[in-house]
C-alpha positions as CSV (number, residue, x, y, z in Angstrom):
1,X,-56.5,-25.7,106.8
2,X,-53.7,-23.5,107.9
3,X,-53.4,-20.2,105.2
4,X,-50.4,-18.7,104.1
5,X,-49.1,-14.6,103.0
6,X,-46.3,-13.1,102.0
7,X,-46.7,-9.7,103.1
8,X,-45.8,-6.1,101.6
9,X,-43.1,-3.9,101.9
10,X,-43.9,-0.6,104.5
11,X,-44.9,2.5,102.6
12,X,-42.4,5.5,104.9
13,X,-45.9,7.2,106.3
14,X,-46.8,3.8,108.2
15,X,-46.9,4.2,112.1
16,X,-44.1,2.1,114.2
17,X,-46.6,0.6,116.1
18,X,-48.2,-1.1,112.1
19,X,-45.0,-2.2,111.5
20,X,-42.7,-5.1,111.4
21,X,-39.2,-6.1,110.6
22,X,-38.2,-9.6,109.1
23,X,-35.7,-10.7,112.0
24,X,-33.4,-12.8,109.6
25,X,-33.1,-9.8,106.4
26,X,-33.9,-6.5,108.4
27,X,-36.6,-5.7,105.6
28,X,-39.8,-3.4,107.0
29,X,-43.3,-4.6,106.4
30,X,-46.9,-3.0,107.3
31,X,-48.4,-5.7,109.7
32,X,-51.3,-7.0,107.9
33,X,-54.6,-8.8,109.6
34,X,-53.5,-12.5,110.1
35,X,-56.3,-14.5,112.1
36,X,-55.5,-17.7,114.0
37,X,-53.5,-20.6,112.3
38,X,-52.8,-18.0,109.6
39,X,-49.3,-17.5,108.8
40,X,-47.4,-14.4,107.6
41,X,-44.4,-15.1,105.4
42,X,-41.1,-12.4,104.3
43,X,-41.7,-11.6,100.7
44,X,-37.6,-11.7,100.6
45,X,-36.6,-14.3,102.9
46,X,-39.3,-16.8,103.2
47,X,-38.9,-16.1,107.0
48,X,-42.2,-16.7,109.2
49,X,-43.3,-13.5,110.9
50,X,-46.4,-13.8,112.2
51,X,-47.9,-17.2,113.3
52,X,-50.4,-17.0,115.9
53,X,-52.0,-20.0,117.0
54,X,-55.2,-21.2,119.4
55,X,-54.1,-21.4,122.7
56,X,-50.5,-21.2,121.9
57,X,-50.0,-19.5,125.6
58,X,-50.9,-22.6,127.5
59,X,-49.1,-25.1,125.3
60,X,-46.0,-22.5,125.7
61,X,-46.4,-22.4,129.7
62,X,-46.7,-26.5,129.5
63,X,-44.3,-27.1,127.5
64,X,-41.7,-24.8,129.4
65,X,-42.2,-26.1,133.0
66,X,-42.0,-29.4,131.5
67,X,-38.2,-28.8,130.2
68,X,-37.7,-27.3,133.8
69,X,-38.8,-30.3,135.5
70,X,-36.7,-32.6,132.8
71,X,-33.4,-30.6,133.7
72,X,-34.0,-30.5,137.1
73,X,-33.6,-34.2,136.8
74,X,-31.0,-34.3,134.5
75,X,-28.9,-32.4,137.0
76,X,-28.8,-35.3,139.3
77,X,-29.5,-38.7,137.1
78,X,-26.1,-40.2,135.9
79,X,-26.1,-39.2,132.1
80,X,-23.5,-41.8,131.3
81,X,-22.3,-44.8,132.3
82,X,-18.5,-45.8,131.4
83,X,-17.4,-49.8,131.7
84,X,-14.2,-50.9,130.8
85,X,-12.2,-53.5,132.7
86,X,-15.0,-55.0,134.6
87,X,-15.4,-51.9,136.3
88,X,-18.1,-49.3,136.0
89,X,-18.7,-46.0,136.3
90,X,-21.7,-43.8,136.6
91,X,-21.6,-39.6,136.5
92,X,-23.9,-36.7,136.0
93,X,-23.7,-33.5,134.9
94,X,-23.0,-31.5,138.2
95,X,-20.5,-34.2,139.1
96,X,-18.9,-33.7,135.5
97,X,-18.7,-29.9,135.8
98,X,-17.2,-30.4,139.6
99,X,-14.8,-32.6,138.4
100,X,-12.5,-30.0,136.7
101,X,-9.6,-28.9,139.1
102,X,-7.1,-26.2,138.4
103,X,-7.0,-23.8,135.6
104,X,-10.4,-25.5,134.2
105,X,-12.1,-25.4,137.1
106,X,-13.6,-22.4,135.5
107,X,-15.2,-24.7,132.9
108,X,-17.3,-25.4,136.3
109,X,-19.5,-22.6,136.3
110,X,-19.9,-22.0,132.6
111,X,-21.3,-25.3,132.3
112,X,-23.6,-25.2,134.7
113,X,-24.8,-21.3,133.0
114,X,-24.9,-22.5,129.6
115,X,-26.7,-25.9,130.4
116,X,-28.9,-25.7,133.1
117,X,-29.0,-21.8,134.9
118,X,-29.7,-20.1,131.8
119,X,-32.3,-21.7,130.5
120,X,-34.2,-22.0,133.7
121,X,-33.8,-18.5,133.8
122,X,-35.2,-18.3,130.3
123,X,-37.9,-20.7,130.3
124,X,-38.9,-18.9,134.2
125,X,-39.1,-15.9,132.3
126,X,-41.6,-17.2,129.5
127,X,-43.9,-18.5,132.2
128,X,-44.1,-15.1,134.4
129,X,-45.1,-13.2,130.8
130,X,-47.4,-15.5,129.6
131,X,-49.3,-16.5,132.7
132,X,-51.5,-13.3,132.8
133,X,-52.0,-13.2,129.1
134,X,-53.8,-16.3,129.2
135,X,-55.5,-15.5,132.0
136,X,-56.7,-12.5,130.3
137,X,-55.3,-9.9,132.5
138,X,-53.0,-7.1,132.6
139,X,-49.4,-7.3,131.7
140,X,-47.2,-8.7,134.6
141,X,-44.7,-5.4,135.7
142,X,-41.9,-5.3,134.0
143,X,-43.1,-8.4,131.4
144,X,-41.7,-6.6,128.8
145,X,-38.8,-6.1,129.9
146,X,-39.0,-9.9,131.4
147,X,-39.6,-11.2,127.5
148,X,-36.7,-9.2,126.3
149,X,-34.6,-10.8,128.5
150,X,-35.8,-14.2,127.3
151,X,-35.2,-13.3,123.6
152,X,-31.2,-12.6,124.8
153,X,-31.0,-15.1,126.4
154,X,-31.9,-17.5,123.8
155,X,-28.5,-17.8,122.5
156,X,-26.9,-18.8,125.5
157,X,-29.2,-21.5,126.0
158,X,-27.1,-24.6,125.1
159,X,-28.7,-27.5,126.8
160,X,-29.8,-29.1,123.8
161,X,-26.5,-28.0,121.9
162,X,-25.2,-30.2,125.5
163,X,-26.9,-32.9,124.0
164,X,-26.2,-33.3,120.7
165,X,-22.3,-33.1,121.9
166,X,-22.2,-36.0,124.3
167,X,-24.0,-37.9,121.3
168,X,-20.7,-37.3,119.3
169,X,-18.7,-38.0,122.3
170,X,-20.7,-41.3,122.9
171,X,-19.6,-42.6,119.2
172,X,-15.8,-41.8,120.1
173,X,-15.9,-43.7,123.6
174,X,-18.0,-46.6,122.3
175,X,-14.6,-47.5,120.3
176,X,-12.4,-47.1,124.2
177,X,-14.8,-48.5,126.7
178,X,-18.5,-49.7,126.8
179,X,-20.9,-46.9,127.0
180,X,-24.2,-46.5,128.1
181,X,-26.8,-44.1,128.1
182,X,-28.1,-42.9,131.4
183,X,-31.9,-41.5,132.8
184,X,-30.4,-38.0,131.9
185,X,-29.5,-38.6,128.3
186,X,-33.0,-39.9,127.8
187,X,-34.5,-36.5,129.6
188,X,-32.1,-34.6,127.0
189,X,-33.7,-36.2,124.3
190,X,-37.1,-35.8,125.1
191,X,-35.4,-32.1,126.3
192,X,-35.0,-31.4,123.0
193,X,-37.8,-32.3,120.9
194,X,-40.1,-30.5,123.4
195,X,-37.4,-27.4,123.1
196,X,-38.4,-27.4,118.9
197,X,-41.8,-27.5,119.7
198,X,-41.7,-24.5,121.8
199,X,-39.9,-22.7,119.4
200,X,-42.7,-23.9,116.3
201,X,-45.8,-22.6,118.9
202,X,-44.8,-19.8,119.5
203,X,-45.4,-16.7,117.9
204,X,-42.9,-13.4,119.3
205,X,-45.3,-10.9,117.4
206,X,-48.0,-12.2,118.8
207,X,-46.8,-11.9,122.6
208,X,-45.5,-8.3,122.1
209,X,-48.7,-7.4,121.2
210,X,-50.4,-8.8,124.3
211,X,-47.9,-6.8,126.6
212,X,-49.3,-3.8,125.0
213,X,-50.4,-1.3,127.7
């Protein structure tokens, strides 16, 4: 049965390297010894903090080049199909971001960034740092740096925020025209639940400690 702790504020003589800040209320805590399927809670926030996890590397690495081969596809599939007048009409998401001419043609580009480039980059990312911790061998150079760059970039990655917008947009049209779901939208969905788990698995505090020197 998975355990629980709220853990206690730093006392000021505490090393850096013993200590650890509650990303959501900035408040400082000594890192206490939290063994697998443990969890370390903020004592202010409720905020999870430490979470590590039996083989929470390989599910992470599975789970990430599964949402790269899923928007791979999704590129291509048509994501929505458009009927109206007996006449039908298929597009996907490169031919929607290609379709904007003039001044929002440079809506082109910052689709394709937020939906599909950036979170390749991301998920890319988490695959080169995580690859030799399971494996059990040194850091990958630069993997710090490499997992930092994930971390920013997690903001920017919209592809589930994607779908949850053409879902709205889907309820508007269905009113105009007869609309149907396409290969893509499915590979969104599934997109996104495997995107949650990802983010439930894994444990930050946990990685930065295995790129240690």
């Amino acid at each position: 049965m998975t355990e629980t702790q709220h853990i206690a504020a730093s006392g000021q003589d505490d090393p850096l390297d013993a200590l650890i800040a509650c990303p959501h209320c900035d408040l400082v805590y000594s890192v206490p010894p939290v063994k697998q399927d443990e969890r370390a809670y903020c004592g202010r926030c409720h905020s999870v903090l430490i979470a590590p996890r039996r083989k929470a590397g390989k599910w992470i690495i599975a789970m990430a080049a599964s949402i790269l081969i899923l928007i791979t596809g999704a590129m291509f599939f048509p994501f929505l199909t458009i009927g109206a007048g007996g006449l039908t009409h298929g597009t996907s998401i490169v031919q929607t971001s290609l379709a904007f001419t003039g001044s929002l043609a440079l809506l082109a580009p910052a689709i394709l960034a937020f939906i599909v480039i950036i979170p390749m980059v991301r998920l890319m990312l988490l695959i080169y740092v995580l690859v030799p911790v399971i494996r059990d061998q040194p850091p990958a150079p630069f993997a710090r740096h490499a997992f930092r760059l994930a971390e920013d970039l997690t903001p920017w990655s919209m592809a589930e925020i994607f779908a949850i917008g053409c879902a709205v947009a889907l309820v508007k049209l269905s009113d105009l025209a007869e609309v149907s779901l396409g290969p893509a939208a499915w590979m969104f969905a599934i997109l996104m639940i495997i995107v949650v788990a990802t983010d439930v698995v894994m444990c930050r505090y946990s990685i930065w400690k295995s790129l240690q020197p």
